[in-house]
N, C-alpha and C positions, 0 to 999 in steps of 0.2 A: 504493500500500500504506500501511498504516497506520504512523506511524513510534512511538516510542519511548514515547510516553505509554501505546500499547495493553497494557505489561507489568501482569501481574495482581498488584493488591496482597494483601499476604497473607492471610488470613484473616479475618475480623472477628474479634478476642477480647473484642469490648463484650460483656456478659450482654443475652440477648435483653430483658428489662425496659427496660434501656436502649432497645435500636433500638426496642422498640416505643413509647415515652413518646415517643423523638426524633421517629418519624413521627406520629404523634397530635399531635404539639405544633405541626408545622407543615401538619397538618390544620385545625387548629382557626385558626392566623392566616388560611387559605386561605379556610376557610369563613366568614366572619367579614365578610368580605369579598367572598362570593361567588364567591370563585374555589379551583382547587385546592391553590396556594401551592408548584406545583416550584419558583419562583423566590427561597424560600427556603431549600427543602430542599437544592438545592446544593451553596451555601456547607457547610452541615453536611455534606454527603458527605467534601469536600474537606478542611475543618475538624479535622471531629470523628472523620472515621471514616477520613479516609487514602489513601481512593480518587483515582490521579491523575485529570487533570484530563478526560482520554476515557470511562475508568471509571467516574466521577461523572456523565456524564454521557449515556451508557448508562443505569445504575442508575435514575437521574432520568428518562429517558423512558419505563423502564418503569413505574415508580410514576406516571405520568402517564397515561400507557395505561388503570392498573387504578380510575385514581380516577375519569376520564372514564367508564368502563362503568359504575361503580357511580353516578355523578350520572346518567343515563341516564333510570332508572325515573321518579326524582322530576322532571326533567325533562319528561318524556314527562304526570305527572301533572296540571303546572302550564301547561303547550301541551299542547293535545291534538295529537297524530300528523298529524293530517290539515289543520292550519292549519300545522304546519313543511312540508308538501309541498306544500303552494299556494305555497312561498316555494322552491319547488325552486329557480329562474334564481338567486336571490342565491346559494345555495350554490356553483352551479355554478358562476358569476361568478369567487369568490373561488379555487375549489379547480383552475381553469382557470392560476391562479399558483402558489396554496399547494403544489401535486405537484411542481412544479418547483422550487420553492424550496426544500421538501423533502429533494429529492434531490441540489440544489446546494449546501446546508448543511453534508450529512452528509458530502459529498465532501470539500467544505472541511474540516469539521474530520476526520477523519483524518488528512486530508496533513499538518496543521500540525503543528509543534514543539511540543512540552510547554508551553513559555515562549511561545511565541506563543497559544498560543488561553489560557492563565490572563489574558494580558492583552485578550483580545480579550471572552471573558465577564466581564471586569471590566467593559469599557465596558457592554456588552449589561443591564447589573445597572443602572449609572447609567441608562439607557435606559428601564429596566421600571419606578425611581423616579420619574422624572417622568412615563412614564404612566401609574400609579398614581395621582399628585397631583390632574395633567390629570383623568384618568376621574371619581374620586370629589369634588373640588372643586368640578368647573364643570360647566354645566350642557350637554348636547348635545345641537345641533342638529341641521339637515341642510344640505349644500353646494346639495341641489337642481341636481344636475349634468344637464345633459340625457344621452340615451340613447348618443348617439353617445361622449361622454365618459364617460360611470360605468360602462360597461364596462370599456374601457382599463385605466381608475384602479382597478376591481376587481382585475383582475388584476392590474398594480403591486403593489400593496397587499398582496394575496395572496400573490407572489410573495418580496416583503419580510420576511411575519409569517412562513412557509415557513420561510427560513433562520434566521430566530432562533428560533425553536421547536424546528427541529434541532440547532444548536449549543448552547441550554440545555438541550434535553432539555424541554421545557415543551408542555404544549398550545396554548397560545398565545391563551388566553381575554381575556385580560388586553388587547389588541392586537386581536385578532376583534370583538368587544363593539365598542368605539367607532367601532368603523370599517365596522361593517355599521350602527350608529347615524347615523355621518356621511351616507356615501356611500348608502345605500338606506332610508332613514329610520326604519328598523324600530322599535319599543318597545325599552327593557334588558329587559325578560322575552324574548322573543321572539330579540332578538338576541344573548341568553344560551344558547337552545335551538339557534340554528343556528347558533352556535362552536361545540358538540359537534357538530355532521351536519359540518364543514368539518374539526374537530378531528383526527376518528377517521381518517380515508384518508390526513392529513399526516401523520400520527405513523408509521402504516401503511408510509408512503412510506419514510421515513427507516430507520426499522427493516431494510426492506429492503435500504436500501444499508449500513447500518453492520452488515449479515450477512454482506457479500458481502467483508470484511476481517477474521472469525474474531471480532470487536470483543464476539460475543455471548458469550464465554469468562466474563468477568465475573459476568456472570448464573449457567451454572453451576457457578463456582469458590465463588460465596456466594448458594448456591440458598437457606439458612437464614434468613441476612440479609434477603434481597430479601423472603421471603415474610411475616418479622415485619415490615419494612418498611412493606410495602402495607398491612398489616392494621392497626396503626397510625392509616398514613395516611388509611384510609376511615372506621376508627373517628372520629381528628379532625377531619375534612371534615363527619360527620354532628353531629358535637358542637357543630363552630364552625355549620353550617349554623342550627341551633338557638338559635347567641346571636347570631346577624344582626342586626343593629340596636340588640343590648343597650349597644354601649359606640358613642358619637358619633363619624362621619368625621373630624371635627374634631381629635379626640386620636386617636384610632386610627390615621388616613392618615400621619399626620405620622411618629409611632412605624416604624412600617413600612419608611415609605422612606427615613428612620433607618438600621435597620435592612439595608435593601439597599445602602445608602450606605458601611457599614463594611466589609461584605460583600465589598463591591465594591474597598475599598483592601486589603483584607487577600488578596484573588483576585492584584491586580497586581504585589505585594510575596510573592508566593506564590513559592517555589523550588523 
């Protein structure tokens, strides 16, 4: 059962201008970068808006969910449909771990103590900083594993990016991306398009289990919230998608994982 974090925090009384600037604002870092940015939105759950540390991250998987469907189209625009399904095995590879990891995530975080999982998403935050560095710094290659091995290691892998996606709440692009780049040598366009096909069933997964402990109360205690939230955050996601390249990795990455870095001391030091 879910322990003591699952208590619903009170109400939102931010004015919805607020929630919705807040999710736009870490749309636009997400997009900017390519990616959704739950890994920043977070922090600001817990932050800014109060939600414990299960609640936030609930909240966070759903804004993750909606921002994934809504990147979907443009996706689909930039891969056509039928060059991500000639790569069906790589999904399959991955999501052969990710389902489980999923679901071993979400169990996990339930059971923990309040205080144990702020400091466990503290680490996972230092974590997402250096892959953020890694990703947008250096250049990647492929391991070139034989077949016998890059499956295994798929799943690994899979299974790994599973639980942290579940216990931040994140889709887990961030982590998918380089790692369908390493292990299966895919293009970043392409290995951008099949994080969402691996995305959508692990998030999927998780959902499932953090329902099966009442965890989704959250959602309708601040159905107002969540909806200016997402709307927001898709707003942002298209705005930052927009300045893609406008501002250099170089200041940008650094800023960021900055950014995740505070995030991350102020989650561990969280009461």
């Amino acid at each position: 059962m879910a322990t003591d974090q699952n208590l619903l925090p009170l109400r939102s009384v931010h004015s919805m201008p607020v929630v919705f600037g807040a999710g736009a604002s870490i749309g636009v870092l997400g997009g900017m970068i390519g990616l959704g940015g739950a890994e920043f939105r977070l922090p600001l759950l817990i932050g800014l808006f109060g939600f414990a540390a299960l609640s936030a991250v609930i909240v966070n998987k759903a804004m993750s969910l909606v921002v994934v469907l809504a990147a979907l189209p443009a996706r689909l625009a930039a891969v056509p449909a039928a060059e991500i399904a000639a790569r069906w095995p790589v999904a399959v590879n991955l999501l052969a771990g990710s389902l489980l990891g999923a679901w071993a995530g979400a169990s996990w975080a339930v059971r923990m103590r309040s205080s144990t999982l702020y400091k466990v998403l503290a680490v996972l935050m230092v974590f997402m900083a250096g892959a953020l560095v890694i990703t947008h710094t250096t250049t990647l290659g492929t391991l070139d594993l034989p077949m016998a091995a890059q499956v295994p290691a798929g799943v690994v892998a899979g299974f790994g990016i599973g639980v942290v996606a579940a216990i931040m709440g994140v889709a887990g692009g961030e982590l998918l991306i380089p790692t369908i780049v390493l292990l299966f040598g895919e293009s970043i366009k392409t290995a951008g398009s099949l994080s969402l096909v691996v995305s959508l069933p692990t998030m999927l997964v998780a959902f499932a289990r953090y329902s099966r402990d009442g965890s989704f109360a959250v959602l309708g205690a601040n159905r107002r919230f969540v909806l200016v939230l997402a709307a927001g955050s898709v707003a942002g996601a298209v705005l930052g998608g927009l300045l893609l390249g406008v501002f250099p990795d170089t200041v940008l990455i650094p800023v960021l994982a900055v950014i995740l870095l505070v995030s991350a001391y102020k989650l561990a030091r969280h009461d």
